[in-house]
Every structure is written in structure tokens, then in C-alpha cells.
PDB file of N, CA, C and O in Angstrom:
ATOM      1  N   UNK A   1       0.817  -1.195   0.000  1.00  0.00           N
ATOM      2  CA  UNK A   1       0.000   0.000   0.000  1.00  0.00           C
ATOM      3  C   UNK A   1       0.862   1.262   0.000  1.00  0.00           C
ATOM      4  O   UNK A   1       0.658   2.167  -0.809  1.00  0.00           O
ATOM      5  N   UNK A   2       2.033   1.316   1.116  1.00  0.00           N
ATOM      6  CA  UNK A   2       2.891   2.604   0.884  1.00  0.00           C
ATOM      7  C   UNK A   2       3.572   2.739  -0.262  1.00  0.00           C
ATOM      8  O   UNK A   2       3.620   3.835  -0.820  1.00  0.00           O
ATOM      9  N   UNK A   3       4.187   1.647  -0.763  1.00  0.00           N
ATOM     10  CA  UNK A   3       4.621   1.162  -2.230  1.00  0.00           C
ATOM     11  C   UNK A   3       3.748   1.979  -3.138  1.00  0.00           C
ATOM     12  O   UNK A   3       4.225   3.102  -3.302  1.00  0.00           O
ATOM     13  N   UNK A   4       2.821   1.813  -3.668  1.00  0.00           N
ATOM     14  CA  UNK A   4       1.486   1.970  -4.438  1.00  0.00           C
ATOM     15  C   UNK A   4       1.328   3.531  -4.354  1.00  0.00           C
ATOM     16  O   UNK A   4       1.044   4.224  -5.332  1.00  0.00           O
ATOM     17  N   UNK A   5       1.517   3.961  -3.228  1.00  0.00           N
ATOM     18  CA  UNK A   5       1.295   5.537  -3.124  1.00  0.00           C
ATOM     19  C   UNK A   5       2.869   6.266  -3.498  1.00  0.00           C
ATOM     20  O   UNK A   5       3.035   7.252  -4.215  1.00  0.00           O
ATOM     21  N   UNK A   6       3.633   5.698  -2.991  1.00  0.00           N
ATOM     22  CA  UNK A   6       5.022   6.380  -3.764  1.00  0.00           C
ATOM     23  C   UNK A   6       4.866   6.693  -5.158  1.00  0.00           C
ATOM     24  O   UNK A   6       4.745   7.746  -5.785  1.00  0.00           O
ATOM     25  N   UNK A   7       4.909   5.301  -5.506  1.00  0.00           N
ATOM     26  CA  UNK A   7       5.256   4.380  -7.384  1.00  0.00           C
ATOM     27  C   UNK A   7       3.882   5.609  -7.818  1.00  0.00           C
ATOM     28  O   UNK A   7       4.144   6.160  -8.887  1.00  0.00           O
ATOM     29  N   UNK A   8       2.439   6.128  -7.144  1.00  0.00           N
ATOM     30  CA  UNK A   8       1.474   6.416  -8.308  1.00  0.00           C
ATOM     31  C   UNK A   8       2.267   8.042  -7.598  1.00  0.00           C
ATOM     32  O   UNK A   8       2.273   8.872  -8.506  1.00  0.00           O
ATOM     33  N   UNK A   9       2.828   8.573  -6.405  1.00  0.00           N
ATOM     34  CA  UNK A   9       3.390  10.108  -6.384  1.00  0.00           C
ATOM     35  C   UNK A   9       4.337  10.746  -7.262  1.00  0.00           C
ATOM     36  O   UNK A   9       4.269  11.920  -7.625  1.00  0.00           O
ATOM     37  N   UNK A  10       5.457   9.697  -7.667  1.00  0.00           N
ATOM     38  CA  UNK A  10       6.633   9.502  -8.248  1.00  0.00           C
ATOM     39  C   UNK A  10       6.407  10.351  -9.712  1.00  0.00           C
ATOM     40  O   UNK A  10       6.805  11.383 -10.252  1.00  0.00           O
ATOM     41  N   UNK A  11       5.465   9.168  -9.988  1.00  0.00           N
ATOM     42  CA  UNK A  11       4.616   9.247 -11.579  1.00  0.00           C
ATOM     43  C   UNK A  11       3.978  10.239 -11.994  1.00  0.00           C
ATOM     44  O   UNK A  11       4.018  10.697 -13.136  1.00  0.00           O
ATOM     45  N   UNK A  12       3.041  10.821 -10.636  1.00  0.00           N
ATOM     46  CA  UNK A  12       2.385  11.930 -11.008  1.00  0.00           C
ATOM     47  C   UNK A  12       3.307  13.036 -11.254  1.00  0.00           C
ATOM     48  O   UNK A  12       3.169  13.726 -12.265  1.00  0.00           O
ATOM     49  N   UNK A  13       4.553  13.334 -10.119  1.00  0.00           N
ATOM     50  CA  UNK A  13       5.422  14.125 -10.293  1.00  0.00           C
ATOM     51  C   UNK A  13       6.498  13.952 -11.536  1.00  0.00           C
ATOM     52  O   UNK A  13       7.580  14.539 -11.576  1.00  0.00           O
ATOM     53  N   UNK A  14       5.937  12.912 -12.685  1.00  0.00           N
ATOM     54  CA  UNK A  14       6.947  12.978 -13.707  1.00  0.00           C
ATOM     55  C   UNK A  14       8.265  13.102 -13.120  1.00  0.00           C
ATOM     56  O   UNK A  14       8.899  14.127 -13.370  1.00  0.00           O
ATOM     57  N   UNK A  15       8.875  12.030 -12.226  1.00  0.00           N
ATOM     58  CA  UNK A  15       9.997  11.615 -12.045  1.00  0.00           C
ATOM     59  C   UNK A  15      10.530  10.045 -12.215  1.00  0.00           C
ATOM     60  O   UNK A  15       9.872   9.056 -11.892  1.00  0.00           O
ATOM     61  N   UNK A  16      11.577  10.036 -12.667  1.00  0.00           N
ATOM     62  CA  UNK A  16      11.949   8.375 -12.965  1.00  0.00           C
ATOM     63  C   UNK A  16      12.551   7.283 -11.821  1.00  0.00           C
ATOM     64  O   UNK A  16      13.380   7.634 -10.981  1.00  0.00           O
ATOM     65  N   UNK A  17      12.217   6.426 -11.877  1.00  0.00           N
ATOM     66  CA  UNK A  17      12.962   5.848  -9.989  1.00  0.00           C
ATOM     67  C   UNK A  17      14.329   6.173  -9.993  1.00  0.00           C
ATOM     68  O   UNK A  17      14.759   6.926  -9.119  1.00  0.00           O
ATOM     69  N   UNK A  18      15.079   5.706 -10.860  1.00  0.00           N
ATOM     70  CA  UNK A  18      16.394   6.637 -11.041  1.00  0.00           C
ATOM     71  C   UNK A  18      16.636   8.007 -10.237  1.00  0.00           C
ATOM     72  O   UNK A  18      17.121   8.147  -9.115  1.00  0.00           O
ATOM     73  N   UNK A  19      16.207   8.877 -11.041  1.00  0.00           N
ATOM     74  CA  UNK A  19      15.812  10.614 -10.247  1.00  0.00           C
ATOM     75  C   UNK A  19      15.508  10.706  -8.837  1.00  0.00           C
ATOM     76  O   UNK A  19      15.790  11.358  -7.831  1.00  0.00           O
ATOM     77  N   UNK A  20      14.660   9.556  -9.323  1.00  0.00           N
ATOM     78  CA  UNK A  20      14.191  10.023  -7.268  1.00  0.00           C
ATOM     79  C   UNK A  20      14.900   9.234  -6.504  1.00  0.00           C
ATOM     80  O   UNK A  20      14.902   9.701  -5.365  1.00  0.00           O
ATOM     81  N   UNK A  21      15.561   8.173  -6.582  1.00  0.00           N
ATOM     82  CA  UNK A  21      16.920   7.159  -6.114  1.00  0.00           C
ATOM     83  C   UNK A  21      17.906   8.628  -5.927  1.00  0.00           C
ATOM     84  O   UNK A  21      18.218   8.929  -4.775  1.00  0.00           O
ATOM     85  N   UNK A  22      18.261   9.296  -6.792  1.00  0.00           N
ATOM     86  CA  UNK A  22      19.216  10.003  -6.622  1.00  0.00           C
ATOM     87  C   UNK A  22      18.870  11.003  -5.615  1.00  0.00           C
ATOM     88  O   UNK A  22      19.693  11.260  -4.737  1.00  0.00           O
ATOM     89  N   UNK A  23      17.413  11.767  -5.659  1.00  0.00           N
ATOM     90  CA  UNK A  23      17.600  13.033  -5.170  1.00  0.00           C
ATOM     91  C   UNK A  23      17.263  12.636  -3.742  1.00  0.00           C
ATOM     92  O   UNK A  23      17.208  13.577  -2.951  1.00  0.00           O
ATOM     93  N   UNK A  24      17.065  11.607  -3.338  1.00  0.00           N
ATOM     94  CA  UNK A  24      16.645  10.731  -2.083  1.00  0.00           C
ATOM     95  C   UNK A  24      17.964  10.441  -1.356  1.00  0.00           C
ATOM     96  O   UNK A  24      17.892  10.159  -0.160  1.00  0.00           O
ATOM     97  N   UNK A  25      19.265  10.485  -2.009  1.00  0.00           N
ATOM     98  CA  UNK A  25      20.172   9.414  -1.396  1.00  0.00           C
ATOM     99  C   UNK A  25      19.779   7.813  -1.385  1.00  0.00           C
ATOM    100  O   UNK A  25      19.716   7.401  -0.227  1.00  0.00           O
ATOM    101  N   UNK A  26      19.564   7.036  -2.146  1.00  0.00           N
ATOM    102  CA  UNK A  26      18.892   5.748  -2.111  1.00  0.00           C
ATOM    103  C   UNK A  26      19.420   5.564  -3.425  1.00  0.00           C
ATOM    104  O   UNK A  26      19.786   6.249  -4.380  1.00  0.00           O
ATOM    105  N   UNK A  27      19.267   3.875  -2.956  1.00  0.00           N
ATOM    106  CA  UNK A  27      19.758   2.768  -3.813  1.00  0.00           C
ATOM    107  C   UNK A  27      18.028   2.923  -5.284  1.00  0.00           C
ATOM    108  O   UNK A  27      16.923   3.350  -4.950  1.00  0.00           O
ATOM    109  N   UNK A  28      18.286   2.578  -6.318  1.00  0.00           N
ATOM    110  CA  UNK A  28      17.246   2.700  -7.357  1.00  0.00           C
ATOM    111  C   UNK A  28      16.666   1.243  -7.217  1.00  0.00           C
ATOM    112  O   UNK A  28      15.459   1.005  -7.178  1.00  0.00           O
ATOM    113  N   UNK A  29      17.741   0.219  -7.141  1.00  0.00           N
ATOM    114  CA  UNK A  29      17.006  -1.398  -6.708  1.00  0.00           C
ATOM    115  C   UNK A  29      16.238  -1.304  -5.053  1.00  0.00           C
ATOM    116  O   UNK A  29      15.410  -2.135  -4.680  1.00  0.00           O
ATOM    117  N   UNK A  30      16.739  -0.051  -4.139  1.00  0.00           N
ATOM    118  CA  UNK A  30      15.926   0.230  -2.795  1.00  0.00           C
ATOM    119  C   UNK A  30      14.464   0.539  -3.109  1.00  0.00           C
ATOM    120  O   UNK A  30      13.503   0.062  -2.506  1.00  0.00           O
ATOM    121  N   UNK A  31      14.425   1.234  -3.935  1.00  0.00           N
ATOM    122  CA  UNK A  31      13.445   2.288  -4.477  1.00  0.00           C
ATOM    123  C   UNK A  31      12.182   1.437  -5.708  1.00  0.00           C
ATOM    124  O   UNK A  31      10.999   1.768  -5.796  1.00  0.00           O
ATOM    125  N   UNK A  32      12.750   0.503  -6.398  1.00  0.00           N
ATOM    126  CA  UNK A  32      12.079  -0.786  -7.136  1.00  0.00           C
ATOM    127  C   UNK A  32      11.408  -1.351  -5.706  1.00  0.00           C
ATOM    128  O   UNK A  32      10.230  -1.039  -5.535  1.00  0.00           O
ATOM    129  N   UNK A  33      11.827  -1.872  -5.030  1.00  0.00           N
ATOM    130  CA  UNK A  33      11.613  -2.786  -3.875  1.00  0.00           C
ATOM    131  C   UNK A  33      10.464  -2.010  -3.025  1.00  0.00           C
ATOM    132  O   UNK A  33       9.462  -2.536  -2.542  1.00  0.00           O
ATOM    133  N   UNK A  34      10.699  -1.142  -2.979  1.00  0.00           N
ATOM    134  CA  UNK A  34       9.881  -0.480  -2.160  1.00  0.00           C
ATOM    135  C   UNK A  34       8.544  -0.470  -2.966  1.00  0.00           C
ATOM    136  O   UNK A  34       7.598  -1.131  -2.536  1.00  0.00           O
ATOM    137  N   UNK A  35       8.419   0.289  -4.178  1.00  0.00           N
ATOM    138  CA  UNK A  35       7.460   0.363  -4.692  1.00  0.00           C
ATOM    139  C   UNK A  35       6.500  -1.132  -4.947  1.00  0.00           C
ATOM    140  O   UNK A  35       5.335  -1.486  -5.127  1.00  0.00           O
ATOM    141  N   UNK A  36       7.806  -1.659  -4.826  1.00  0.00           N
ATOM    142  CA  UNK A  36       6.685  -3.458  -5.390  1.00  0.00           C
ATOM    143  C   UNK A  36       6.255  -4.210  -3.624  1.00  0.00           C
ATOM    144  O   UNK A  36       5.902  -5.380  -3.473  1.00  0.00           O
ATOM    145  N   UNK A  37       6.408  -3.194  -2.489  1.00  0.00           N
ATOM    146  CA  UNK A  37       5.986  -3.944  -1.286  1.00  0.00           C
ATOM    147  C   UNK A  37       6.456  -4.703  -0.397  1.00  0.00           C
ATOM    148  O   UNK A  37       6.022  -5.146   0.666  1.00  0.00           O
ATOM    149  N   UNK A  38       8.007  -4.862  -1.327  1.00  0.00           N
ATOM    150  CA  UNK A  38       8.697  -5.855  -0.633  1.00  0.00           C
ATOM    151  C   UNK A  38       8.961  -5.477   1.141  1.00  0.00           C
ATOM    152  O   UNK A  38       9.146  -4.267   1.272  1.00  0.00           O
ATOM    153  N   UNK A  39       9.007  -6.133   2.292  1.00  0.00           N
ATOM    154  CA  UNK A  39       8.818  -6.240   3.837  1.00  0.00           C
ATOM    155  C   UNK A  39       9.643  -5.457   4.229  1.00  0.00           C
ATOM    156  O   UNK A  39       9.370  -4.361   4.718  1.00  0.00           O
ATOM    157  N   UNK A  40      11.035  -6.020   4.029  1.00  0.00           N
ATOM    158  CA  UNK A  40      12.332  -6.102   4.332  1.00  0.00           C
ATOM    159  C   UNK A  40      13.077  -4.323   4.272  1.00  0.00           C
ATOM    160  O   UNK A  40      14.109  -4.002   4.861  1.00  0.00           O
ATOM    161  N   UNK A  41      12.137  -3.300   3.322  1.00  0.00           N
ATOM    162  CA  UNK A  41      12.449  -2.537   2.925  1.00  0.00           C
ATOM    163  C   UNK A  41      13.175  -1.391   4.548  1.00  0.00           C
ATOM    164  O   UNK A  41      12.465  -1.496   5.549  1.00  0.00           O
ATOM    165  N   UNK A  42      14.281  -0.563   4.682  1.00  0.00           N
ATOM    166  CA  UNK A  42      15.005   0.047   5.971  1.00  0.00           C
ATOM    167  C   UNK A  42      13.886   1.178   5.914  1.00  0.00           C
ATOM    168  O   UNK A  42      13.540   1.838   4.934  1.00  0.00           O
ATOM    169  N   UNK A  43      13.406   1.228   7.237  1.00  0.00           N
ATOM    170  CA  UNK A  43      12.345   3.030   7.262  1.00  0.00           C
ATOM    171  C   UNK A  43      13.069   3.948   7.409  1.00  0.00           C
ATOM    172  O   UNK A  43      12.608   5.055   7.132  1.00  0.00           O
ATOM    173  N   UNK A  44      14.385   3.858   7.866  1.00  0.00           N
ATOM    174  CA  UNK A  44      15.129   5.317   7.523  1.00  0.00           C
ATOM    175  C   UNK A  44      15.331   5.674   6.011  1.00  0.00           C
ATOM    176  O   UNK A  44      15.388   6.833   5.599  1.00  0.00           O
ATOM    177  N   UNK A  45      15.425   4.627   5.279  1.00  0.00           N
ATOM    178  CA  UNK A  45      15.180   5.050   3.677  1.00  0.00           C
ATOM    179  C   UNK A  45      14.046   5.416   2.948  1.00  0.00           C
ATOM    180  O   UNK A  45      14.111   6.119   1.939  1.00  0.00           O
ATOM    181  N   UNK A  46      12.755   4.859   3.530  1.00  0.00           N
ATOM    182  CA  UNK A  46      11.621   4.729   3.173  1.00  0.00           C
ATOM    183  C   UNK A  46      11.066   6.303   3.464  1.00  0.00           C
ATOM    184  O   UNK A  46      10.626   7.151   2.687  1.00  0.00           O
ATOM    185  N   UNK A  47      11.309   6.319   5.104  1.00  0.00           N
ATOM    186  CA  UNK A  47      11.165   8.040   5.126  1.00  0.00           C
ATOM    187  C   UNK A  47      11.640   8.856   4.312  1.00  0.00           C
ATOM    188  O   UNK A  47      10.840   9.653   3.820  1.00  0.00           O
ATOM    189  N   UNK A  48      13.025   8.930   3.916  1.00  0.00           N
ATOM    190  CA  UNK A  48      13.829   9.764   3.548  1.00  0.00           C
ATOM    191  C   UNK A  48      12.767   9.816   1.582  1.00  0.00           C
ATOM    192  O   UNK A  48      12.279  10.860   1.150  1.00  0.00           O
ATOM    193  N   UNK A  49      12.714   8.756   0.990  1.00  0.00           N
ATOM    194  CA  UNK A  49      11.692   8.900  -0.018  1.00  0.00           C
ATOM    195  C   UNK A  49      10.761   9.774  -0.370  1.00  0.00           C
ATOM    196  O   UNK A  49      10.670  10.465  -1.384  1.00  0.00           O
ATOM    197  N   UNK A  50       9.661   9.624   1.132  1.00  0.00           N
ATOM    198  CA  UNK A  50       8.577   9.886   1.322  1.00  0.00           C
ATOM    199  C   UNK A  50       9.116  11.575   1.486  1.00  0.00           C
ATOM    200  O   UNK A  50       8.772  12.485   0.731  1.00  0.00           O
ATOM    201  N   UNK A  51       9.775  11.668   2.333  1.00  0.00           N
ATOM    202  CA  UNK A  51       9.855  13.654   2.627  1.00  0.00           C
ATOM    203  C   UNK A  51      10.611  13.787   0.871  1.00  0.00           C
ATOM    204  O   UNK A  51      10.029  14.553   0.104  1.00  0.00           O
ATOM    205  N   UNK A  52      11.259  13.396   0.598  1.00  0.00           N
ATOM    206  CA  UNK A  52      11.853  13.792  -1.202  1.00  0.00           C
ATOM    207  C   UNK A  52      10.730  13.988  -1.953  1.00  0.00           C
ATOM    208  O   UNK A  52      10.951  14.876  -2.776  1.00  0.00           O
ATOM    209  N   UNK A  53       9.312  13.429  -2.054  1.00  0.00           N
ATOM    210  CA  UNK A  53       8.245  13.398  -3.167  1.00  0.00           C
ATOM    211  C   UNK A  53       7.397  14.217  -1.998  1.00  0.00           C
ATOM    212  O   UNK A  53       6.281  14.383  -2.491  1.00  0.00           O
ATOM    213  N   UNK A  54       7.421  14.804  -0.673  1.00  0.00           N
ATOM    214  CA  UNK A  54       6.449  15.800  -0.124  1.00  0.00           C
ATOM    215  C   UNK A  54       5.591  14.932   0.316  1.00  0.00           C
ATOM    216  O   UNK A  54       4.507  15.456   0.575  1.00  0.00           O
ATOM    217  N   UNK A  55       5.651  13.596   0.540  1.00  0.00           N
ATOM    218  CA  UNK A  55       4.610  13.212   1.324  1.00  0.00           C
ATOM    219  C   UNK A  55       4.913  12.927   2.938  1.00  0.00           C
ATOM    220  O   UNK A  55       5.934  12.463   3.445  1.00  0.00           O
ATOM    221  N   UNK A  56       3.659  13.369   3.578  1.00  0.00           N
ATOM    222  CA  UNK A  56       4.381  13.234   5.118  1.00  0.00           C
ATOM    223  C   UNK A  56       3.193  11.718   5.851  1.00  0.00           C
ATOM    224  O   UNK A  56       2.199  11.139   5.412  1.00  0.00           O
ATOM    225  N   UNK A  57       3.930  11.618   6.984  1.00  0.00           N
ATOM    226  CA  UNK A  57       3.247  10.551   7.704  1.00  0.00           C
ATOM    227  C   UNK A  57       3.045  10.938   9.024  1.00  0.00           C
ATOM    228  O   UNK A  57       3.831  11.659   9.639  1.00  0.00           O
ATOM    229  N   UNK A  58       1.744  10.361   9.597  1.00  0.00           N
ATOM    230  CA  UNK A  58       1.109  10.249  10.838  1.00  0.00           C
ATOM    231  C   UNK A  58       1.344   9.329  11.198  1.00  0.00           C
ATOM    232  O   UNK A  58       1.386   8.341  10.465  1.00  0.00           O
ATOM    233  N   UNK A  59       1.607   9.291  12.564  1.00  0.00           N
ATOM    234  CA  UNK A  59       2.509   8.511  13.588  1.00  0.00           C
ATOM    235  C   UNK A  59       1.564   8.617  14.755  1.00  0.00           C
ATOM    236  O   UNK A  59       1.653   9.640  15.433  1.00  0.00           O
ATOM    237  N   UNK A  60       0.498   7.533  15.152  1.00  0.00           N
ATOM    238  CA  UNK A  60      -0.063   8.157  16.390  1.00  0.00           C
ATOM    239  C   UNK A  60      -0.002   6.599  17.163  1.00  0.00           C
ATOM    240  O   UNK A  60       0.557   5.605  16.701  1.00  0.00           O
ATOM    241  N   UNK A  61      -0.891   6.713  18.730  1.00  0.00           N
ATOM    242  CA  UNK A  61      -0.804   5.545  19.155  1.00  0.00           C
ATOM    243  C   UNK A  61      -2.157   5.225  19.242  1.00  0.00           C
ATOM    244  O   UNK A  61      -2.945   6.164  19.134  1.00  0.00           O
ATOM    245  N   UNK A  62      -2.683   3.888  19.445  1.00  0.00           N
ATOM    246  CA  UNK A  62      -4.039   3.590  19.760  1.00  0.00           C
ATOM    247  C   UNK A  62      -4.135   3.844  21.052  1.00  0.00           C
ATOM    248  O   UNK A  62      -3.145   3.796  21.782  1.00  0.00           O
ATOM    249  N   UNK A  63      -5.509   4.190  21.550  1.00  0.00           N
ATOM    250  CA  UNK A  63      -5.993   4.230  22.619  1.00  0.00           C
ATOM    251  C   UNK A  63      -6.744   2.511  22.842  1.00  0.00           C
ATOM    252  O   UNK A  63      -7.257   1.779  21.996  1.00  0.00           O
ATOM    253  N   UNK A  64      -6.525   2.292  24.402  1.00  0.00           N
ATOM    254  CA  UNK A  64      -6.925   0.852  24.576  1.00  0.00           C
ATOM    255  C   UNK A  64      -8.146   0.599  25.446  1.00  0.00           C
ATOM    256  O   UNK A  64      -8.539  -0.551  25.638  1.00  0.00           O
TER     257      UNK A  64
END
């Protein structure tokens, strides 16, 4: 699902995974991987993505 929203932000912003591998600091096979869902993917990279294409994330806790 976070995959899916990168890969369709990326696109909208007419950038190539390449481009955004670069302007990210990130690997372009990091950046494939990510977009296709793979688990394993590091969240310090994943963030660093996400603030490069302007998207931000909510971080909250459940109430029990």
C-alpha cells in the first residue's frame, strides 16, 4: 500500500525511480523494492523517499 502511493506520487510528479533514487540518497534497486511492497524494505530510507516526493506521515498511538 505505501509502495502503491510512492510508485502512483513519483509518476504523477513525472519523475523516474532513477531521479528520485538520486535526489533521495537511495539505492534505485531500494526504491524498485519499495514500490513493489517488498517487507524487508530500511524506514530510515523509506522516510527519507517519502519527505523527497512531499509526502508526510502520521505517527499516532491507539488508545486501549
Amino acid at each position: 500500500m505505501l509502495g502503491e502511493i510512492i510508485r502512483q506520487e513519483r509518476k504523477r510528479q513525472k519523475v523516474t525511480q532513477t531521479e528520485l533514487a538520486a535526489l533521495a540518497g537511495v539505492g534505485v534497486r531500494f526504491l524498485r523494492e519499495l514500490e513493489h511492497g517488498k517487507n524487508s524494505c530500511q524506514l530510515g530510507l523509506t522516510l527519507e523517499v517519502l519527505h523527497t516526493l512531499g509526502i508526510s506521515v502520521d505517527a499516532s498511538t491507539r488508545e486501549h
